[in-house]
C-alpha positions as YAML, in Angstrom:
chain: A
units: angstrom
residues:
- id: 1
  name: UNK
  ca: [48.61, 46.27, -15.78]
- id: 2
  name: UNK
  ca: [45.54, 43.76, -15.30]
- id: 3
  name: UNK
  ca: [44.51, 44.10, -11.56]
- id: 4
  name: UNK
  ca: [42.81, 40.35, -10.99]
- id: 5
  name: UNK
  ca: [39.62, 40.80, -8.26]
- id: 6
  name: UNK
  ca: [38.90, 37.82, -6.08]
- id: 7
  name: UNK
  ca: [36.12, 35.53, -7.32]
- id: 8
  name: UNK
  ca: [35.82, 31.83, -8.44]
- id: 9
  name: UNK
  ca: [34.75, 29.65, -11.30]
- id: 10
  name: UNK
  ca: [31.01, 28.79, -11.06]
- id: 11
  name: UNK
  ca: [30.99, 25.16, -11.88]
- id: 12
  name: UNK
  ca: [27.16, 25.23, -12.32]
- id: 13
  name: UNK
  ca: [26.68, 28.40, -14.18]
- id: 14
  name: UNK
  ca: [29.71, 28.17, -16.21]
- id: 15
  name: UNK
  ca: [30.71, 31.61, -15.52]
- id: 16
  name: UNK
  ca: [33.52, 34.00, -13.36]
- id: 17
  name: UNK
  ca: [31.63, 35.20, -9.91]
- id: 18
  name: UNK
  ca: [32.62, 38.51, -8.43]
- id: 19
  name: UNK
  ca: [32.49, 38.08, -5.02]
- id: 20
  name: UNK
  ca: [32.41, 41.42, -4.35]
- id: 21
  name: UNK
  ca: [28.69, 41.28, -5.66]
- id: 22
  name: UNK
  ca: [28.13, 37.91, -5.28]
- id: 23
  name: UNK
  ca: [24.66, 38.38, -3.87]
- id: 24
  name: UNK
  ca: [23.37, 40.09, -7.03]
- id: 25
  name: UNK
  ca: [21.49, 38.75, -9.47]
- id: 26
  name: UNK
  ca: [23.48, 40.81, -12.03]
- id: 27
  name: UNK
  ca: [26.43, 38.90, -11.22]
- id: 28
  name: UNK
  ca: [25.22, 35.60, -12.53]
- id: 29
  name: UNK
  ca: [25.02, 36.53, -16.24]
- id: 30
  name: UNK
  ca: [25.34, 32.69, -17.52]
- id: 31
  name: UNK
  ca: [22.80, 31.60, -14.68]
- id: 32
  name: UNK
  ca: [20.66, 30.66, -17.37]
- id: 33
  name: UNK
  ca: [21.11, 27.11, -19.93]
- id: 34
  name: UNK
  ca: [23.30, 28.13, -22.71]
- id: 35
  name: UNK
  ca: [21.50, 26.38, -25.87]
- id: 36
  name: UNK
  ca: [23.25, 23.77, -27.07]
- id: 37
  name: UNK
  ca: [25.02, 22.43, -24.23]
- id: 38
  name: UNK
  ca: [22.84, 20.36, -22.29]
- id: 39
  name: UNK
  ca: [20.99, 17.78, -24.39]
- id: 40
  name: UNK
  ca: [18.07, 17.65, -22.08]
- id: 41
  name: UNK
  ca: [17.75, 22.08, -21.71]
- id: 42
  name: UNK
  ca: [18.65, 22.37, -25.80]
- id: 43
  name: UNK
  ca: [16.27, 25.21, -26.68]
- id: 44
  name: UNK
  ca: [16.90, 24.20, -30.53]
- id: 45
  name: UNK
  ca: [16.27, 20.35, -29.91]
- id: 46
  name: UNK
  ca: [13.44, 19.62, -31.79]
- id: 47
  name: UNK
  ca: [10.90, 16.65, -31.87]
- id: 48
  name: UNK
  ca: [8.77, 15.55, -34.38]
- id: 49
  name: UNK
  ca: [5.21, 15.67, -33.44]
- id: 50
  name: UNK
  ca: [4.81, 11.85, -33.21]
- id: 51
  name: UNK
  ca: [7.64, 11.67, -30.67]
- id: 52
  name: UNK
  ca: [6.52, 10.03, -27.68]
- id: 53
  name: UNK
  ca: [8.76, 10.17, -24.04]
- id: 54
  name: UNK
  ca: [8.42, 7.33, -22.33]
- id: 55
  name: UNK
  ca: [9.86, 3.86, -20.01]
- id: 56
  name: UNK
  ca: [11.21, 1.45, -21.27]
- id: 57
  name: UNK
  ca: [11.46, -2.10, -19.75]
- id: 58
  name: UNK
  ca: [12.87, -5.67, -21.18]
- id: 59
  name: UNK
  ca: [12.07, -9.24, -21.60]
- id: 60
  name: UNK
  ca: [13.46, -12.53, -22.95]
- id: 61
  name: UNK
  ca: [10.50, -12.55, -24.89]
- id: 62
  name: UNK
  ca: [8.12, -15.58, -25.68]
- id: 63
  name: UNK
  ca: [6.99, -17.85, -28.01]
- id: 64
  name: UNK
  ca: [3.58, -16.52, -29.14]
- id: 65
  name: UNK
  ca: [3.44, -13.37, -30.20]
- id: 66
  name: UNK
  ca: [0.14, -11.37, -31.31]
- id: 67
  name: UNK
  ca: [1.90, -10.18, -34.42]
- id: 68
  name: UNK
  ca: [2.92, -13.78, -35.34]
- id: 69
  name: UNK
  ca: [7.12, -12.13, -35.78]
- id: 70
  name: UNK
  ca: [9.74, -14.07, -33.45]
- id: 71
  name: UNK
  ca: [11.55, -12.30, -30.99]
- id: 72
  name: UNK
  ca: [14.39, -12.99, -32.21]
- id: 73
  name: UNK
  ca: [13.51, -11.29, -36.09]
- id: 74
  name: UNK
  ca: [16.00, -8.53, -36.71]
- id: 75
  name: UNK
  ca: [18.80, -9.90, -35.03]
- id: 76
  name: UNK
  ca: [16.29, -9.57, -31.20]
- id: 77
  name: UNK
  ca: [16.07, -5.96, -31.87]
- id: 78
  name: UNK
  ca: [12.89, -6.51, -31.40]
- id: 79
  name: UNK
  ca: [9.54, -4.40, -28.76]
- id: 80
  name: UNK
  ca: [6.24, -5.12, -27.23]
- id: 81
  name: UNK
  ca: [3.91, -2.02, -27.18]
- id: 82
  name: UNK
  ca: [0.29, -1.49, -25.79]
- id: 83
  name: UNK
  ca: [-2.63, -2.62, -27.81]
- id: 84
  name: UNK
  ca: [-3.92, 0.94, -26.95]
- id: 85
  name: UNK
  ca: [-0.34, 3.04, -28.13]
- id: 86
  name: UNK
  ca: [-0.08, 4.65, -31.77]
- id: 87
  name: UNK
  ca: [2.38, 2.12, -32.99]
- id: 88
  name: UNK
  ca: [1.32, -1.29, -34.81]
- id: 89
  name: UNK
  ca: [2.71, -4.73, -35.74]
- id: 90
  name: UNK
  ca: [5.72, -4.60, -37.73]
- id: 91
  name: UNK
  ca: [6.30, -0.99, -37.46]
- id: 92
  name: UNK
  ca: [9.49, 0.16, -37.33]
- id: 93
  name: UNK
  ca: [10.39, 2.84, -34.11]
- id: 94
  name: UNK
  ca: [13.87, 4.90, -33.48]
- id: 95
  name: UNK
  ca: [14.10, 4.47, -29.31]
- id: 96
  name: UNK
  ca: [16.50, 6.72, -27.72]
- id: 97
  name: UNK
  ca: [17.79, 6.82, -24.59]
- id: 98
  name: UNK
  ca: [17.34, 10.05, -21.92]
- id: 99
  name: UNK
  ca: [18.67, 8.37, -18.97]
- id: 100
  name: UNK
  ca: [22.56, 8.26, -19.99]
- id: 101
  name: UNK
  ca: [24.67, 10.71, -21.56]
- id: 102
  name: UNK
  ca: [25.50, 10.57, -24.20]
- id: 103
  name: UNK
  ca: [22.09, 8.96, -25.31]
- id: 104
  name: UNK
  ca: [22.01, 6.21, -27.46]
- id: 105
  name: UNK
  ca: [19.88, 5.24, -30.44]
- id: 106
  name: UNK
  ca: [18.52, 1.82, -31.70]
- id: 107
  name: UNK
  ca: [15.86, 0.99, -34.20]
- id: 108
  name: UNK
  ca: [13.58, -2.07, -33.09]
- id: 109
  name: UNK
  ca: [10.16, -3.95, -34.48]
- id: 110
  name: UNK
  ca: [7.03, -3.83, -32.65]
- id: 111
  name: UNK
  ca: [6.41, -7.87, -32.62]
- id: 112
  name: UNK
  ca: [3.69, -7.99, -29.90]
- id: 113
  name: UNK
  ca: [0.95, -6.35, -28.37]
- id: 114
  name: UNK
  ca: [-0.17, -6.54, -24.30]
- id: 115
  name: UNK
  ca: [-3.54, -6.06, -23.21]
- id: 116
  name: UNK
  ca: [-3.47, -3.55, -20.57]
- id: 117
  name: UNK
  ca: [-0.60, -1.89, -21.25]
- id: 118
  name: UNK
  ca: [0.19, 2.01, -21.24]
- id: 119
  name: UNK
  ca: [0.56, 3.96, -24.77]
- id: 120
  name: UNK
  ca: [3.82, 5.43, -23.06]
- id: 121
  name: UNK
  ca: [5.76, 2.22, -22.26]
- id: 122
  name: UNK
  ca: [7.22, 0.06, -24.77]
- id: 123
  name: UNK
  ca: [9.00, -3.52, -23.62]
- id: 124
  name: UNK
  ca: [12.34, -4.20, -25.11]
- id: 125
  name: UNK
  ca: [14.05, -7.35, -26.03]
- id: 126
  name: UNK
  ca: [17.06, -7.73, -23.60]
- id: 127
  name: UNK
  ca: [19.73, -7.61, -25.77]
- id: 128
  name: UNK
  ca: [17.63, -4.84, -27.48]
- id: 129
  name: UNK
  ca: [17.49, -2.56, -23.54]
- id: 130
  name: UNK
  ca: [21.75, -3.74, -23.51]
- id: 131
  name: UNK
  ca: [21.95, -1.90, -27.19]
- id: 132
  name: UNK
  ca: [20.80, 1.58, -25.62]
- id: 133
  name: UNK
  ca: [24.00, 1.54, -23.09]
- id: 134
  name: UNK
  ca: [21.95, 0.27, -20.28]
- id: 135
  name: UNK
  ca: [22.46, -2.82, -17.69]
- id: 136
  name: UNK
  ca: [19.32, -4.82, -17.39]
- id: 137
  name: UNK
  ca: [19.72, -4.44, -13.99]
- id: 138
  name: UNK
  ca: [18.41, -0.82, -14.53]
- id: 139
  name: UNK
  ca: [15.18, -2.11, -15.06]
- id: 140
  name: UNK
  ca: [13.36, 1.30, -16.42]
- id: 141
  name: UNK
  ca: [14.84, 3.67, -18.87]
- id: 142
  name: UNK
  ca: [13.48, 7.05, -19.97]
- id: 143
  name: UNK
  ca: [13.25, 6.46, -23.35]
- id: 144
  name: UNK
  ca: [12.11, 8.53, -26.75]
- id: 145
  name: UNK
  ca: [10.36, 6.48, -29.01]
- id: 146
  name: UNK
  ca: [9.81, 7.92, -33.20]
- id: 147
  name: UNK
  ca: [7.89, 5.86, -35.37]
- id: 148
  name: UNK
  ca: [9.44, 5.42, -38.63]
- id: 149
  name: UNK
  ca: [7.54, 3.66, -40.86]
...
């Protein structure tokens, strides 16, 4: 005969807690991420070096760009990056996003470069920012960005 003790399902911790030591630490033996589960506590997730995190904001674009490559090339998958980040005109980059699960990937072309603008933040093409799952209304997504060419 199985003699059940009381206790509840941890909904954080994904494990059974004995409340008869429920003050223990011992008790708590899935306390800790389990790899694999959690996209953004994946022990085995691994970046390449080049991987930047950063935001990522939108525009309709304009009409001269420093890179002399419409907005709309590529069907308006198309980004603005600082004059100062790693990535150049043309490139290609893999953005995905970290502020939704699941994350979504797209792969735009840097077409401009702003003066004054941080390595870390990249500005998306609208329908480009709508691609990764997210409302413009948003405004800022946490974003990885993975040059590819």
């Amino acid at each position: 005969m199985i003699r059940q003790i009381p206790g509840y399902q941890c909904p954080y911790c994904h494990g059974f807690i004995d409340v008869r030591n429920m003050y223990q630490w011992s008790s708590y033996p899935n306390y800790y991420a389990v790899p694999g589960y959690n996209p953004y506590f994946n022990w085995y997730y691994s970046r390449q070096p080049e991987t930047i995190i950063g935001k990522a904001t939108w525009t309709w674009g304009g009409v001269p760009t420093k890179c002399e490559i419409g907005w709309k090339y590529d069907n308006n998958m198309t980004v603005a990056v600082g004059e100062n980040s790693p990535f150049r005109c043309g490139q290609r980059l893999k953005v995905r996003n970290l502020s939704f699960v699941p994350s979504k990937e797209i792969i735009v072309t840097v077409v401009d470069e702003v003066k004054n603008y941080p390595a870390d933040r990249i500005n998306l093409h609208r329908l480009a920012f709508e691609a990764l799952g997210a409302s413009p209304s948003v405004g800022v997504l946490n974003v990885e960005i993975t040059p590819l060419s």
